[in-house]
N, C-alpha and C positions, 0 to 999 in steps of 0.2 A: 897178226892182228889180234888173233883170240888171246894170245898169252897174255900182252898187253892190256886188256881188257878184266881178262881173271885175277892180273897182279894187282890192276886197281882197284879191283871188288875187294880181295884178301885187303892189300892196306887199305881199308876204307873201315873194312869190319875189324881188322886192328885199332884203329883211331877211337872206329866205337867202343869196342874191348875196355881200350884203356883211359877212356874216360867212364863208362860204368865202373872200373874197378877204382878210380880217384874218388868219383861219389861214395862208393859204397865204403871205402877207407873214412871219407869223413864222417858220414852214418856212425858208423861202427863206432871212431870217438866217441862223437855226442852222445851217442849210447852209453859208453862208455861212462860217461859224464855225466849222463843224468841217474846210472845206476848209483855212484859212489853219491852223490845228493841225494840220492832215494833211500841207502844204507844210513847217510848221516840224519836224514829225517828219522827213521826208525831210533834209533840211538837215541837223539833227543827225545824223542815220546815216551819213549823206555824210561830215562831217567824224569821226566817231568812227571809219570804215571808212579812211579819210587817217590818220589817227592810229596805227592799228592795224598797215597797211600798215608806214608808218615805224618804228614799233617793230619789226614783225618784221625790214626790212631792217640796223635794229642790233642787233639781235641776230644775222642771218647774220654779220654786221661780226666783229661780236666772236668768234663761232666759228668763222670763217676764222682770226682773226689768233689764234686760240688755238691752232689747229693748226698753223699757219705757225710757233709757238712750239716746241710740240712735236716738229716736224720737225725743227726746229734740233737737238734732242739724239740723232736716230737716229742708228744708223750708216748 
């Protein structure tokens, strides 16, 4: 009677076993998922922050050469 008892303790804690190890498989995707999103965010901020940079340096461009303009008519 005991044996029967402990077999179904053992498969019982197998059952739970292997459904905490299915959750934690899907965890681990999602995780998985939301790093590769998290990489692709970074990337694009990377390249918008590059972008951003270059616009501001023409825009300095062009307000230097606007003053270099103005200069020209001082006395």
């Amino acid at each position: 009677m005991n044996f029967i008892k402990v077999h179904s303790s053992i498969k019982d804690a197998n059952d739970d076993l292997e459904f905490a190890l299915e959750k934690a498989e899907i965890l681990s995707a999602e995780c998985d998922y939301q790093c590769k999103e998290v990489e692709d965010a970074k990337i694009n901020l990377k390249k918008a922050l590059e972008l951003s940079q270059k616009a501001e340096a023409i825009l300095r461009e062009i307000a230097s050469g606007e003053q270099e303009e103005e200069d020209k008519y001082l006395p």
